[in-house]
Structures are given as C-alpha cells and as structure tokens.
C-alpha positions as CSV (number, residue, x, y, z in Angstrom):
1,X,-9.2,-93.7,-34.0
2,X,-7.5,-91.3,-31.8
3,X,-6.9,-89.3,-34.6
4,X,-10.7,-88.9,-35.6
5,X,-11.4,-88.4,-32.0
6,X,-9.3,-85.3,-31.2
7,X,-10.3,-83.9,-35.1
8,X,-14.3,-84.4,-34.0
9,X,-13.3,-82.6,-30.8
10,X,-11.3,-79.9,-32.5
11,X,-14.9,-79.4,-34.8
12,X,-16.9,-78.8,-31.6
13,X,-14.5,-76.7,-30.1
14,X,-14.6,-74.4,-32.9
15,X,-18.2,-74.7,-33.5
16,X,-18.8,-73.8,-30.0
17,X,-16.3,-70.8,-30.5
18,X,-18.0,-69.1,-33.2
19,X,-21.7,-69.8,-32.2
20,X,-20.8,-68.0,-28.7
21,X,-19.4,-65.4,-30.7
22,X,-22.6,-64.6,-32.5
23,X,-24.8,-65.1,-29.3
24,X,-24.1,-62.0,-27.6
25,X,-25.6,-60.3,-31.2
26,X,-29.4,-59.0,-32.1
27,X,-30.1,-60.3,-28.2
28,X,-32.5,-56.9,-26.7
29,X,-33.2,-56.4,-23.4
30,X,-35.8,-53.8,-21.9
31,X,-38.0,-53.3,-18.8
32,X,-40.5,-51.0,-18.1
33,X,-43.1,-50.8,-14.9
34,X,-46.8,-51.3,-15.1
35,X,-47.5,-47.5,-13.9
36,X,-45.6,-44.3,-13.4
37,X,-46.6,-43.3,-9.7
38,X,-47.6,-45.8,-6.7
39,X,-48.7,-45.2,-3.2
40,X,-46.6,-45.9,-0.6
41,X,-46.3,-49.8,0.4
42,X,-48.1,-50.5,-3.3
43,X,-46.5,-53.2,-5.5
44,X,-44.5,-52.0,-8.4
45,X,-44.3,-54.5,-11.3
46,X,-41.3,-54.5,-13.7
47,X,-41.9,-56.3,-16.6
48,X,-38.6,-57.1,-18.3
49,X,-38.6,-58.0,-22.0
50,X,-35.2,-60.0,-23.7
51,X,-35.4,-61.0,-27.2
52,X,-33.1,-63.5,-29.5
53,X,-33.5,-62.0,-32.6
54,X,-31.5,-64.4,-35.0
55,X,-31.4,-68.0,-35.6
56,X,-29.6,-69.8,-33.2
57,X,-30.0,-70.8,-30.1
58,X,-28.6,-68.6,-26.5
59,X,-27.3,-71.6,-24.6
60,X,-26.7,-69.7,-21.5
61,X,-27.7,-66.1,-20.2
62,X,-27.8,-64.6,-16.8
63,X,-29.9,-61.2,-16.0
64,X,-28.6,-59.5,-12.8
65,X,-31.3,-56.5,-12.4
66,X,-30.2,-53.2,-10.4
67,X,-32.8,-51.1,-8.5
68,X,-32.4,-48.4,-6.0
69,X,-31.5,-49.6,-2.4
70,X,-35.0,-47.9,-1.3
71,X,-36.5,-50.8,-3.1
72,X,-37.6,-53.8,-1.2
73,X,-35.1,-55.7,-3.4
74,X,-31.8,-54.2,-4.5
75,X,-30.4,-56.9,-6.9
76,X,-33.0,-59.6,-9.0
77,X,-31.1,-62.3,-10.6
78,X,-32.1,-65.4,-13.0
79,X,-30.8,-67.4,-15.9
80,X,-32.1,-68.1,-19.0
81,X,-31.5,-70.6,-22.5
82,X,-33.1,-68.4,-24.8
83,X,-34.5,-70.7,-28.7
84,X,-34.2,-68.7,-31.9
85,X,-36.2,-65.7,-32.4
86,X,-37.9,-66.4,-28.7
87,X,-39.4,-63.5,-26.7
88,X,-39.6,-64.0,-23.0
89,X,-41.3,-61.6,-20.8
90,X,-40.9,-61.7,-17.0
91,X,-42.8,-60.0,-14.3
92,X,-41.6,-59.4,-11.0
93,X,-42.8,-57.2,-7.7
94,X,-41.3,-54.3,-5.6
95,X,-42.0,-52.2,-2.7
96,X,-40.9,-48.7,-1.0
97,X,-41.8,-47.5,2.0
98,X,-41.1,-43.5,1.6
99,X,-41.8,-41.0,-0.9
100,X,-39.5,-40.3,-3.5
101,X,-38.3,-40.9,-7.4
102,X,-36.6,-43.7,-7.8
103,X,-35.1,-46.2,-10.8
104,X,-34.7,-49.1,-12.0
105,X,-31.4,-48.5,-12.3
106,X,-28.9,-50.9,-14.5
107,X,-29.2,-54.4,-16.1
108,X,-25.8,-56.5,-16.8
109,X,-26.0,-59.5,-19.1
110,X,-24.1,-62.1,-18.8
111,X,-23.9,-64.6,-22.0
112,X,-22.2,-67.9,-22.4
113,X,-21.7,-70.9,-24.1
114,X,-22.7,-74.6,-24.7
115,X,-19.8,-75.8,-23.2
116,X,-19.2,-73.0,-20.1
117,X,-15.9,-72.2,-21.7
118,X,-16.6,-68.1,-22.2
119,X,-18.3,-65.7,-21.1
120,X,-19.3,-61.9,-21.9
121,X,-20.9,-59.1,-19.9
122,X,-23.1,-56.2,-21.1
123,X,-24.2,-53.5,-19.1
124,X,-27.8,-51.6,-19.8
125,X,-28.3,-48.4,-18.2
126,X,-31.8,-47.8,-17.8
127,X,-32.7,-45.2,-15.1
128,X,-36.8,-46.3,-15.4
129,X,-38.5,-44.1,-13.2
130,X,-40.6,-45.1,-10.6
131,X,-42.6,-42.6,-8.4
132,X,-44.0,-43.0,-4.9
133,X,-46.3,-40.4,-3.9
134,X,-46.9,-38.8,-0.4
135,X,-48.6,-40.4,1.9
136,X,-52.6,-40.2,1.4
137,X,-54.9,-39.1,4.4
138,X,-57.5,-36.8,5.3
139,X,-56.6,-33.5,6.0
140,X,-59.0,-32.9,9.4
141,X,-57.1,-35.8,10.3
142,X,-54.1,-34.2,10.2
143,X,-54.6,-30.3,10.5
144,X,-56.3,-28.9,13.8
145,X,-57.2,-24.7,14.1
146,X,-54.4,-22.9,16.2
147,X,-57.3,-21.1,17.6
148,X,-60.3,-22.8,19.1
149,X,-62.6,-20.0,17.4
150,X,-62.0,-21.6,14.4
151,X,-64.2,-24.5,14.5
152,X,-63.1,-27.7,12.2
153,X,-61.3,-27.6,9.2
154,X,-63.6,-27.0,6.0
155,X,-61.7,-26.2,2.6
156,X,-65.4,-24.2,1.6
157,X,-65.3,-21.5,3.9
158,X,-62.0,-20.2,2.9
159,X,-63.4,-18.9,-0.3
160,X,-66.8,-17.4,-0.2
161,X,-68.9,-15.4,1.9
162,X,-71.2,-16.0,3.9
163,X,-72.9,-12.6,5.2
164,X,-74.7,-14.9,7.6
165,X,-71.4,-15.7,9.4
166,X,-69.1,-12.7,10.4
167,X,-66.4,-13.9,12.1
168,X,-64.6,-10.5,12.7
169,X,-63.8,-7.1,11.7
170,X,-60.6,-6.4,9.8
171,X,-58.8,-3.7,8.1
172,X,-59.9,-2.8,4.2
173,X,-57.6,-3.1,1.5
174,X,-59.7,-1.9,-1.5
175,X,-61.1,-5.2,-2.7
176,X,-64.1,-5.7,-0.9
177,X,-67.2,-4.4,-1.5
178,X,-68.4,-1.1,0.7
179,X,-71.6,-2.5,1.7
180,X,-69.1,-4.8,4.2
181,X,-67.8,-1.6,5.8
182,X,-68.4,-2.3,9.3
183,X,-69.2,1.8,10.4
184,X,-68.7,1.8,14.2
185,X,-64.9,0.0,13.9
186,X,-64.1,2.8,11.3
187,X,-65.2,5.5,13.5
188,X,-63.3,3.6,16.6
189,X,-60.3,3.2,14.6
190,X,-60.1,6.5,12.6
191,X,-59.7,4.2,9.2
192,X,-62.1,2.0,7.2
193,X,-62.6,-1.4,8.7
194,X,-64.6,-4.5,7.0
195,X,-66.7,-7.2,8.2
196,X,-64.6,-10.5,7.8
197,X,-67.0,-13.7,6.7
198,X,-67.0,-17.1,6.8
199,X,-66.3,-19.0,3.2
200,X,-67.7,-20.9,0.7
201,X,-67.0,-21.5,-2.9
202,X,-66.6,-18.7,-5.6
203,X,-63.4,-18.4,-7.1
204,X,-60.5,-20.3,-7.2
205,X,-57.7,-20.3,-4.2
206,X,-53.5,-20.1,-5.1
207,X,-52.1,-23.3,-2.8
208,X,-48.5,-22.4,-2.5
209,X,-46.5,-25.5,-1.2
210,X,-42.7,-23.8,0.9
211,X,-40.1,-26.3,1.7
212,X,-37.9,-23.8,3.2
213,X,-37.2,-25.0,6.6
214,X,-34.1,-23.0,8.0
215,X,-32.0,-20.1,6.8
216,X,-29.8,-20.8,5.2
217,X,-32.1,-23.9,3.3
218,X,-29.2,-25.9,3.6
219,X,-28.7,-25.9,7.2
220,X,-30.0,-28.7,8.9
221,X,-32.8,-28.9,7.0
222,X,-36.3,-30.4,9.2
223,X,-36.9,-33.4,6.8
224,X,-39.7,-34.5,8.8
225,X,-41.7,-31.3,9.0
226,X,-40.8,-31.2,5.0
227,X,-42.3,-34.4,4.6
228,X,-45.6,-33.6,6.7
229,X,-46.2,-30.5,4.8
230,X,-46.2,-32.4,1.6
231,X,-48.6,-34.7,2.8
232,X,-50.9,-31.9,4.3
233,X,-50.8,-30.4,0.7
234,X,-51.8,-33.4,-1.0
235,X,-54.8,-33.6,1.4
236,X,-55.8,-30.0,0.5
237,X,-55.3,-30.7,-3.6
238,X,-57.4,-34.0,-2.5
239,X,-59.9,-31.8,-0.4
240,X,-60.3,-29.4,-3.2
241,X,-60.8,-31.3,-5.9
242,X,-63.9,-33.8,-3.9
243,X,-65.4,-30.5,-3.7
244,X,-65.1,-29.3,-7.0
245,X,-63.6,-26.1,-6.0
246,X,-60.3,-24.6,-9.1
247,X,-57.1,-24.1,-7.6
248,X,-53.5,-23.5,-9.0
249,X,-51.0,-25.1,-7.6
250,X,-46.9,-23.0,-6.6
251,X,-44.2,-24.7,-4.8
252,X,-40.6,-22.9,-4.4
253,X,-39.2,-26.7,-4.6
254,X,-36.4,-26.8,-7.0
255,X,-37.6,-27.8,-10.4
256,X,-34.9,-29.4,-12.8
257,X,-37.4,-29.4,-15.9
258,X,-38.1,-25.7,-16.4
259,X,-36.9,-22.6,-17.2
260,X,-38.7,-21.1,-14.4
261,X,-37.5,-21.4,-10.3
262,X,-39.8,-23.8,-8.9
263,X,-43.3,-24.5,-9.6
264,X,-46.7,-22.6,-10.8
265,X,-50.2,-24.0,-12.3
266,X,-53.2,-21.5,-13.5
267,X,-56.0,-22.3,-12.0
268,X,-58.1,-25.3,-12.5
269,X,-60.2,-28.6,-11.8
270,X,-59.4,-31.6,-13.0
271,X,-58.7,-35.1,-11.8
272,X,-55.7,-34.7,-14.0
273,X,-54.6,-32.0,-13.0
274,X,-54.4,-33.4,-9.2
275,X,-52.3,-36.6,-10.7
276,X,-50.0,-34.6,-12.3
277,X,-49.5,-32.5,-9.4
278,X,-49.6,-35.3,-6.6
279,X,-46.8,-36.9,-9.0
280,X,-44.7,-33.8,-8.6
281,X,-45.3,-33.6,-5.2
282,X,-43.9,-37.5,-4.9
283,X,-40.6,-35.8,-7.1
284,X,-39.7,-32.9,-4.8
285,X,-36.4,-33.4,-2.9
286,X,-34.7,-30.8,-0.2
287,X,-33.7,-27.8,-2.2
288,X,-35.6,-25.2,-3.0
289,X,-35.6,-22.2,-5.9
290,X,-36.2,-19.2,-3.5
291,X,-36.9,-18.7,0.0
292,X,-40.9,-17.7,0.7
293,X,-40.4,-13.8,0.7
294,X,-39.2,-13.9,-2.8
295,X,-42.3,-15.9,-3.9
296,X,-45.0,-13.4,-2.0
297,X,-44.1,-10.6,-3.5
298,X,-45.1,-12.0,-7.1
299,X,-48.4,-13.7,-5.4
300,X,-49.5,-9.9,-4.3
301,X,-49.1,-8.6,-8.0
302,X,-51.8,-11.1,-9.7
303,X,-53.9,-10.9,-6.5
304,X,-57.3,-10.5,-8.6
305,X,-57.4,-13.8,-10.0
306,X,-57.7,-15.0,-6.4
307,X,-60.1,-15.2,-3.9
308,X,-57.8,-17.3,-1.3
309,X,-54.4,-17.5,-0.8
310,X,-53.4,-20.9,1.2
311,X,-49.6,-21.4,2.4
312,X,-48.8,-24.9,2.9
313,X,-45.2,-24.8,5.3
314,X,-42.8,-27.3,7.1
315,X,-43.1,-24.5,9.8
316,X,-42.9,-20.0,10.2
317,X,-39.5,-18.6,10.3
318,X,-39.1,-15.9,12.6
319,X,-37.5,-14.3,9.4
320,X,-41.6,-14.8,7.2
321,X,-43.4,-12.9,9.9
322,X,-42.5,-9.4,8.6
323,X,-43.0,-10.2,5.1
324,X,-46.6,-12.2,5.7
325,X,-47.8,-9.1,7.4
326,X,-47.7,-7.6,4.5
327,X,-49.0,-9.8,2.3
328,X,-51.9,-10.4,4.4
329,X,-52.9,-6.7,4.0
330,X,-52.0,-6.6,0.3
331,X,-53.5,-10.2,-0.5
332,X,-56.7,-10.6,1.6
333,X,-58.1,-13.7,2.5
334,X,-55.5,-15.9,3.9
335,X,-54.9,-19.3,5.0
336,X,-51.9,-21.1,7.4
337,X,-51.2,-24.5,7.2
338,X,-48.1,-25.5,8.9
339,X,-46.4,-28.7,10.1
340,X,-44.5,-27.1,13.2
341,X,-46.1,-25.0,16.0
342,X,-43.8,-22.1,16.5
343,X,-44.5,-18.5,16.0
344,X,-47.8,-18.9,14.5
345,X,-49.1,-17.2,17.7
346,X,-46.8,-14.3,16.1
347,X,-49.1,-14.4,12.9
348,X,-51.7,-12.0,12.1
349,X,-55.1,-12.3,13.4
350,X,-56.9,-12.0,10.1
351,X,-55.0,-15.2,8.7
352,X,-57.0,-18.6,9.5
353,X,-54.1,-20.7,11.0
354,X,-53.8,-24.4,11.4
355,X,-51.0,-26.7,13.2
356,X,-50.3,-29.9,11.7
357,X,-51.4,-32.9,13.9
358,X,-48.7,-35.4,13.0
C-alpha cells in the first residue's frame, strides 16, 4: 500500500513537472492605452491583454506592471489561473500631474505551478507611450500688453489692416504698399516712413515656439518659464485655430525623429493639425537644436509667405536683442510673447510685446 502510495505520488510529481514546463509556452501578454495624448490630471486607461493559447490549463500567474514614477501608480500587480485557450482583458486607471512623454514601461510574468513547487519569470519590455499635453487655458488669461497702448490681447489684429486704426508710424522696408507712406514722417526723418495698422485676418502668421533660456542652453536652464511658454503657445495654436486664421508652426526644440534641427509646419488650418502639434508640444524636453539667432535668419529669407511673425519665448536674452532688431526691419509685422519680463523694454517699438501673466 505504501508502495502504491509513493508510485501515485511519484505520477503527480511528474505530471506536475512537465505541465509547468509547457505553461510558460504560447502564453501572450500586451497592453495598450485607450488614447495617445491626455490632458493633465485626465485618466489614462491601460488595457492589458494575456492570452493561453494551448490546451491546458495556467494554474498560477502573476502580472507585476511597470510605469514611469510620474504616474500616479508606479508598480500594478495581480494574479491570475488562466483555462485553456482563455483571453482575459483587464482595464486599469492612471494619472500625471505634468507635461511630458511617458511609458508604460516593463511587464514581468511570473508563472507557476499546481503544486507551488517552481516558478519562472519573463520580462516584457514595452515602452507604450503615453503623452500629457500642456496645460490648456486662455491666452488673455495668461498674456497681458507690456505697454498699456496696446489694449487686450486679440490674435486678429496681428494680421490685417485696418486703415481705420493707425497705431503708429514706422520705418518702410519695401513690403508695404506706397499709398501707406505716411509723407510728413519721411520729410521729418529724411527716409520713407509708413503708417503702422491695427490687424485682422489675411494671411497666415509663422508661430515660432524658443526654448532657449540661458547661454549656454545647458546652464541652469529656467524650467518654469520653459514650461509657461509652452503653455502660452498652445493658447495661441488654440486661439488661432477658434478663429480660423492658417498658421505654421517652428520650434528650435530638439527633434529626435527628423533629419532636420528642430521643428517647422507650412502653413495651415486644421483641427488636425493643432492635435498633432499640441502632441508635440506635450513631447518637447530641455534641449534645443539651435539657439534663436540661428533660426531668424532662415525666417527673414521666406518672409513673403507671411504676414505675421509671432515669437513665443521662456524670456529675451540680452544676447536676442541685436539680432531681433534686425529682423524686425527685415521681417515686418512682429509679435512678442514672453514668459519672463526682462529686457522687453529693450525691444523695438514696432514689435507688439506681451509679458506672460503666470
């Protein structure tokens, strides 16, 4: 009897054996999220999918999900007995509370037996995306003028005249049109001088987005005002857009999927065109491709197929008034939107300049 006993238990040991060493095969495990980009706060659902593909049964198998420690949870763990060919699909919710791109990161499976006497581990890389985009508000909410003249902030009067509206006399450049040519200035000045104009819509305005904030870049970078500026450009691209006015998008933020140093859109108008860029807006980290004076000088050769230029900045270098001086003769119309206060007294007077309101 003993005999029979210890040969029975023999059987199930070796039974058990082989059956754990076919459970760790055809078992899948994937996860995806619900979305690609989220809001700030919004919850993310991740949707994992394990499989048994074969026909016996998974007596035992633990899930230990990894997701970046900006995630309201870093580590989701449960446990499973899995019947042949059975499908089980899970859903469970996250948070972040900055802007950024983050993963799910890593799975590990764990698989063992009836009896608890082995174990395996696998480990999944899966580096799932997950993007959380700047921070949504309005811009007069967040943008005042620097000067009191300008009245509130209105994304239509940057880009077409309005000969009802003169709001100055500046000098002219060869792009406007001679019946502006304001004839007692030029006399006073000795050189032709123009009648500046309040803006509407006409053509389409070049938004170039700088994340430079020191020199060198690298340098105790001013995250914040980085951050703020990014926010302020997604109100303009929102601002734009609600008032159906084209615009192409630039950015000197590092890009790791082109060819090209850092970012530029042709024009356009399209509610796809602002998810796509809010999405790469949520993607930018601290580096940058070039510092801004490298990026005006290409703006000033294509010009013409602009009737506004808008600079979107964490803040004015001592080391960008020089080169914007320039520009603003060459260019024309253009527009100052910066996080940080200093030196945007030192600007010139034909730029319309705004001071973030954080």
């Amino acid at each position: 009897m003993t005999g029979l006993f210890v040969m029975l238990l023999l059987v199930i040991l070796l039974i058990n054996r082989v059956l754990f060493l076919y459970s760790g095969r055809f078992l899948t495990y994937r996860t995806s999220t619900d979305k690609k980009a989220y809001e700030i706060g919004e919850t993310i659902k991740v949707m994992p999918v394990i499989e048994n593909r074969k026909p016996l049964t998974l007596p035992f198998l633990k899930v230990d999900e990894y997701y970046d420690p900006s995630f309201s949870v870093e580590v989701n763990s449960y446990s499973l007995v899995l019947m042949p060919y059975q499908r089980v699909r899970r859903i469970y919710e996250l948070k972040a509370a900055k802007r950024g791109l983050y993963h799910v990161e890593a799975a590990t499976l764990k698989v063992g037996d009836f009896l608890g006497f082995y174990e395996t581990y696998q480990e999944i890389s899966l580096k799932v995306p997950v993007v959380i985009l700047p921070e949504k508000k309005m811009l007069r909410k967040i943008v005042i003028p620097y000067h009191s003249f300008q009245g509130e902030v209105s994304v239509k009067r940057w880009i077409m005249d309005d000969p009802l509206m003169i709001r100055g006399i500046r000098e002219y450049t060869g792009a406007e049109s001679q019946r502006y040519i304001h004839w007692p200035s030029t006399l006073k000045h000795d050189h032709l001088m123009v009648k500046q104009f309040d803006f509407t819509a006409e053509k389409s305005v070049l938004l170039f987005l700088n994340l430079e904030t020191a020199k060198p870049f690298w340098k105790n970078p001013d995250l914040e005002a980085m951050e703020n500026a990014i926010v302020i450009m997604r109100a303009v691209m929102e601002e734009l857009t609600s008032k159906n006015i084209p615009f192409s998008f630039a950015s000197n933020a590092y890009n790791n999927h082109a060819s090209q140093r850092g970012y530029y859109f042709p024009p356009g108008l399209s509610k796809e065109s602002l998810r796509k860029y809010n999405e790469i807006l949520g993607k930018m980290g601290k580096v940058i491709a070039m510092p801004l004076e490298e990026s005006l000088k290409g703006f000033t050769r294509n010009r013409q197929a602009y009737q506004t230029f808008v600079l979107v900045t964490p803040g004015i270098l001592k080391e960008y008034l020089s080169p914007l001086r320039s520009f603003s003769k060459a260019f024309g119309r253009s527009v100052v939107l910066s996080a940080r206060e200093e030196n945007l007294n030192r600007l010139p007077k034909e730029m319309e300049v705004y001071k973030g309101g954080f």
